[in-house]
N, C-alpha and C positions, 0 to 999 in steps of 0.2 A: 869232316863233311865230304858229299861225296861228289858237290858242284855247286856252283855260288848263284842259282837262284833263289827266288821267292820264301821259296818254304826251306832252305838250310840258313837263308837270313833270320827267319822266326825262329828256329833253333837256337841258332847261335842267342838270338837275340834273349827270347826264352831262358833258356840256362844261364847267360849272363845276369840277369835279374835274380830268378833264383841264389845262385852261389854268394855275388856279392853281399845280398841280404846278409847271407851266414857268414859274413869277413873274407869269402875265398877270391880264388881267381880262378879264368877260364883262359886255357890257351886254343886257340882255335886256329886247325890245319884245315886244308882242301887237299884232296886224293887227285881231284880231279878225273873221277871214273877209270884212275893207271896203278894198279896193281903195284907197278915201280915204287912210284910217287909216296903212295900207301904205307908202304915198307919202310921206308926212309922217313918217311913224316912219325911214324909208332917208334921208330928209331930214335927220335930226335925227344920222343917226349919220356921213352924209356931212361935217357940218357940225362932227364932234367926232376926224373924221380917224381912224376907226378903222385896223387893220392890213388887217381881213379882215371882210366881211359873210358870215355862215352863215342861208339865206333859207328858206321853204318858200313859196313863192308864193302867194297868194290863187288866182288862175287862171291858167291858162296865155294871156290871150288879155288879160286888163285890168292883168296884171303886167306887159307884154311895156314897158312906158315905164318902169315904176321900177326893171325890171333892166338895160335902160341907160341910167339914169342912175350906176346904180353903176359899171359902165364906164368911161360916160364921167368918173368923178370918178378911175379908176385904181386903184380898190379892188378887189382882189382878191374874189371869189365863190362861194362854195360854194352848192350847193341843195342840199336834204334835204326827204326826210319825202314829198314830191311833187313831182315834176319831169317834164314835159313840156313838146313843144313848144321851141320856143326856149328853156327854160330848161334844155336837153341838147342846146345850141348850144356848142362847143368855143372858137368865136368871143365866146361872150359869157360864157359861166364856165371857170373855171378847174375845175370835177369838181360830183358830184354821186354823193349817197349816198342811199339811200332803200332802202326795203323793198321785197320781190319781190312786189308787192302780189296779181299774180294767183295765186301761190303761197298768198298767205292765204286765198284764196277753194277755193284747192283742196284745201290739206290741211285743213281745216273739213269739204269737199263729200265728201272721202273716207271721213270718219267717220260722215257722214252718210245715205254712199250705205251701208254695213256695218248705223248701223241698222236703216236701211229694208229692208235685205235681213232682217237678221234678228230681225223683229219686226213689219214692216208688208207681209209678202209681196210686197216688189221694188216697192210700187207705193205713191206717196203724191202726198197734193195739198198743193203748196207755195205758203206766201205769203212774201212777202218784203218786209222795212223797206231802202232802200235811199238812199244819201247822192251821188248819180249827181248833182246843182245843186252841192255843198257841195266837191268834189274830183273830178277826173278821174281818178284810182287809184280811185276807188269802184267806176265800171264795168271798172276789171280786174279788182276782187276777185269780183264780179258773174259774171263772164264764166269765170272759175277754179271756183266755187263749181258751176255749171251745167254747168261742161265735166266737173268730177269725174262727178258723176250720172250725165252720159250716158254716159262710159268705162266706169262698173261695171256699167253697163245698165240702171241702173234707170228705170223707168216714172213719173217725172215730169211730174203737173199741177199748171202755175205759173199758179196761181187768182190771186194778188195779187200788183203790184209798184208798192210805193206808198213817195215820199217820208215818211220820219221820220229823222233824224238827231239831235236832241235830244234827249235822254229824257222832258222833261214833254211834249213836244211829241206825240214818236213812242209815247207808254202809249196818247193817245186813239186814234191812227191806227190802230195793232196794235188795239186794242180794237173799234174798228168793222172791221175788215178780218173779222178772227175770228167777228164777229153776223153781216156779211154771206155767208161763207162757211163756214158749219158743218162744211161736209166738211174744212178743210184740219185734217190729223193733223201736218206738219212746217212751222215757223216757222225763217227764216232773217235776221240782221241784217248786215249789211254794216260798221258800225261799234259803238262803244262806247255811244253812245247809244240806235241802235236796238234793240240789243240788251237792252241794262236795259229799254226798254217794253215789248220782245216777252215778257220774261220778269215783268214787272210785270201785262200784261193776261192773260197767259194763267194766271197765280197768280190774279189777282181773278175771271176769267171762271170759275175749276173747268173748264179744258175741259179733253183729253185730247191736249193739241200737244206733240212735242218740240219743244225749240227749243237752235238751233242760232248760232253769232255768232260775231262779232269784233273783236278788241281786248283787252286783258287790264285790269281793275283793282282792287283791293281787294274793290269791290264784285260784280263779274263772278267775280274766282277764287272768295268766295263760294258763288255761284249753280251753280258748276260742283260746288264741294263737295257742296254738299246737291244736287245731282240737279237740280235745277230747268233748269240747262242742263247741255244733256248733251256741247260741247263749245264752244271759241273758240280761234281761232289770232290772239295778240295779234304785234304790232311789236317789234322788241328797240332799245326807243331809245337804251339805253346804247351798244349796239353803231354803233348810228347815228350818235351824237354823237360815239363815237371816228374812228369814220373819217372826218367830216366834217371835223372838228379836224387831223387828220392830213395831207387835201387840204387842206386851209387851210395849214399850214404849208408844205408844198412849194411853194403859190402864191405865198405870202408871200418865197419864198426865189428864187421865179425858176423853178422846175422845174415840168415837166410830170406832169399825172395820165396817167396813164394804165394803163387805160381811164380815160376821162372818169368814166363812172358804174361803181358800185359799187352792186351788190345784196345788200341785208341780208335771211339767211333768218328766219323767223318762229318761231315757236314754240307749239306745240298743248299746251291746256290741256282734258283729256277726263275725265270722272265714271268711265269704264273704268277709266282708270290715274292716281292724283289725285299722282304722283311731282313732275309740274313745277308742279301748280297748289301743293303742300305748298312744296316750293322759292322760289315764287312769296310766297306769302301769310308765310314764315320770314325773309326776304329783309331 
């Protein structure tokens, strides 16, 4: 895993269900987003002879030696959660399951382009917390989120686009973004972090920003309930874990995935309609 929030808990949690079912076990590392750590953890599972490694890479570019090594030890490879680059190499994994990432940026940008249509006359200045260092699927959700706006037509100024990904991190960032820029009325987070800041500074500031985000968690469905955000389109990591496990066993068995990759749809959590966030937070 690739950091011990919300959504690599459901993972974890996920796959653990799954396997046991089938008599297995699940051993579960953290990377801790260090390439190091990484290395040494695929070390540590190569050296305990597992069936099958399930990875989400640190980078696609300082991962590219510890997934073959897995490889080269003959262990079968699933990626999830993020997979680029060579880790949606057919040569060097066996499949890969992950989120339609630009799709969470879009159905978020679509909610957002409706309420700017109807409530800020078609036209707003946007800032944005953005996780672009932390993953390479950040700039798809990025890219999804900005493409929706311009489809609906809206009249978007992207006043701010500033790294925060952690929450204590990204409250001061969103917090200075917001002094320095008074006109922006729409806040945008890219992940689960930014987003708790965006929605932490613009509560402390009293200013008048919707804010807008992604990733689902206890504390986000929340936020979405009482209004404070007015939507997020989280990861469905259960769904993600099943199918990862699933490619994992076909590898395991000798067969081919195919497609290699598998796109997991996401799921939009909106203050409009609080059906999935209630489903969500019942769960």
């Amino acid at each position: 895993m690739l950091q011990g929030d919300d959504y690599f808990k459901n993972i974890q949690t996920g796959l653990e269900n799954a396997v046991k079912a089938d008599g297995g076990t699940v051993v579960p590392v953290n990377s801790n987003n260090d390439p190091g750590t990484e290395a040494q953890s695929v070390q540590n599972l190569i050296q305990r002879k597992v069936d099958a490694i399930l990875i989400q890479p640190v980078s696609a570019d300082s991962s590219i030696a510890t997934l073959k090594s897995i490889k080269d030890a003959g262990i079968p490879m699933i990626c999830y959660g993020n997979c680029t680059g060579e880790a949606l190499n057919p040569e060097l994994v066996q499949g890969a399951a992950q989120s339609d990432n630009t799709a969470l940026g879009t159905a978020t940008g679509e909610v957002a382009a409706k309420y700017i249509k109807d409530n800020l006359g078609n036209k707003a200045v946007v800032g944005i917390l953005n996780c672009d260092s932390a993953a390479e699927t950040c700039k798809l959700r990025k890219a999804g989120f900005k493409k929706a706006l311009e489809d609906a037509g809206v009249e978007a100024d992207f006043a701010a686009d500033q790294e925060g990904y952690l929450a204590d991190k990204a409250t001061p960032v969103a917090t200075n973004m917001l002094s320095s820029n008074p006109n922006i009325n729409v806040v945008w987070g890219s992940n689960e972090g930014g987003t708790v800041g965006l929605v932490t500074a613009v509560k402390q500031s009293g200013a008048k920003v919707a804010v807008f985000g992604t990733d689902i968690s206890e504390q986000i469905a929340g936020f979405v309930k009482d209004g404070s955000l007015q939507a997020t389109t989280g990861q469905d990591p259960q769904s993600t874990a099943a199918k990862a496990y699933e490619m994992a066993k076909k590898a395991i068995a000798g067969e081919m995935n195919d497609p290699v990759e598998e796109l997991i749809p996401g799921i939009t959590y909106s203050h409009e309609d609080l059906t999935t966030t209630e489903e969500y937070l019942n769960r």
